[in-house]
C-alpha positions in Angstrom: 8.8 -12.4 -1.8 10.0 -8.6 -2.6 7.8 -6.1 -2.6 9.6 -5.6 -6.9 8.3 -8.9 -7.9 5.8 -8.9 -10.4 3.9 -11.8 -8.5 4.0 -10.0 -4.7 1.3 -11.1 -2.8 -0.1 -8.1 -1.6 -1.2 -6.0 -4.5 -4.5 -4.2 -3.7 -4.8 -2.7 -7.3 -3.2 -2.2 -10.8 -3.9 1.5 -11.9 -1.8 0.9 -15.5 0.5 -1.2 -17.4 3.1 0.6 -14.8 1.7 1.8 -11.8 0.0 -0.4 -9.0 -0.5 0.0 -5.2 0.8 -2.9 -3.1 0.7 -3.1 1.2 4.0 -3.0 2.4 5.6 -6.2 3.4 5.7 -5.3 6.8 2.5 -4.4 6.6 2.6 -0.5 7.9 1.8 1.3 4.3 0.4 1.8 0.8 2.8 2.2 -1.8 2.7 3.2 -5.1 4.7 1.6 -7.3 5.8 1.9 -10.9 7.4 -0.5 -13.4 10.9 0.2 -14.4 13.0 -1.7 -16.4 12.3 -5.2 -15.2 10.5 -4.7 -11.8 8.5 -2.9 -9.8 9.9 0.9 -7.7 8.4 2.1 -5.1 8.1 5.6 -5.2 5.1 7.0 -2.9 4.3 5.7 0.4 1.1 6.2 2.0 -0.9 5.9 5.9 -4.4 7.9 4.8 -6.3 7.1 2.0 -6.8 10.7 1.3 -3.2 11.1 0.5 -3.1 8.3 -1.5 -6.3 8.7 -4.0 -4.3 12.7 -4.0 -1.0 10.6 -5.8 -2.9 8.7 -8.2 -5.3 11.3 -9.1 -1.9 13.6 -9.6 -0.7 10.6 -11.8 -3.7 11.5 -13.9 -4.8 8.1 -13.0 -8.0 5.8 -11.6 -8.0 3.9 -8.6 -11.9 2.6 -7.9 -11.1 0.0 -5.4 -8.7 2.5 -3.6 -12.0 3.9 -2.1 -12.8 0.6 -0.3 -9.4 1.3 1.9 -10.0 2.7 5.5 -9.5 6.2 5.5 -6.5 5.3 7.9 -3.5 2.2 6.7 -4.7 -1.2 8.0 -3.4 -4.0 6.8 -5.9 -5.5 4.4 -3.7 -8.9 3.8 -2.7 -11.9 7.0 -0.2 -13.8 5.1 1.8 -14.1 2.2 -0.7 -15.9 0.6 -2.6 -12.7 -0.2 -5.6 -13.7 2.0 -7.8 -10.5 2.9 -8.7 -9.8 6.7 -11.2 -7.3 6.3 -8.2 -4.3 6.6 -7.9 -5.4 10.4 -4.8 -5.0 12.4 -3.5 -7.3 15.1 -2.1 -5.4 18.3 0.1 -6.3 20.6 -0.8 -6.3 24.1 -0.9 -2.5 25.7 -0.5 -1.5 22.0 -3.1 1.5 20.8 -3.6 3.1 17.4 -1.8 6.2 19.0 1.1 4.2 19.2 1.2 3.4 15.3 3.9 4.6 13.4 2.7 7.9 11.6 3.6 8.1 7.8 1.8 10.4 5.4 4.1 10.8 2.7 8.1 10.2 2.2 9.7 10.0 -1.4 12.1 7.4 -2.6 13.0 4.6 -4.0 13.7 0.6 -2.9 
């Protein structure tokens, strides 16, 4: 399923009628998202909670459950069946969280 669809799995909140925060499909990063024409754009991509609750507040928007999030990205979802995991993250053997890609913010599109 693409992260523009309207039913993607891995939406952690709706701020609006056209702004939400999904996880990545990858599952690496928060992304804000707003509804354009007849699907979803990424435009904000996000590794701390910090810098995300920063974009929505700028956005003049809410985002109560963003606060749950680890202050750092973990993936809160296993499978495309949106099934939460307690924002764990699955390493690979001899792989630390120093390792982890290191994203606070880029700007573009999907």
């Amino acid at each position: 399923m693409k992260e523009s669809s309207e039913d993607y799995p891995f939406i952690l909140e709706r701020l609006s009628e056209t702004v939400r925060v999904i996880e990545c499909a990858d599952h690496h990063q928060w992304i804000v998202q707003r509804f354009v024409g007849n699907r979803w754009r990424s435009e904000a991509f996000f590794r701390t909670r910090k810098a995300l609750i920063g974009e929505v507040q700028r956005r003049g928007l809410e985002g109560d459950g963003l606060l749950e999030l680890p202050e750092n990205f973990k993936p809160a979802y296993e499978d495309g069946q949106g099934v939460v995991v307690q924002f764990s993250r699955v390493t690979k053997q001899n792989e630390t969280a120093e390792s982890w890609p290191r994203l606070e913010r880029l700007s573009g599109g999907v």
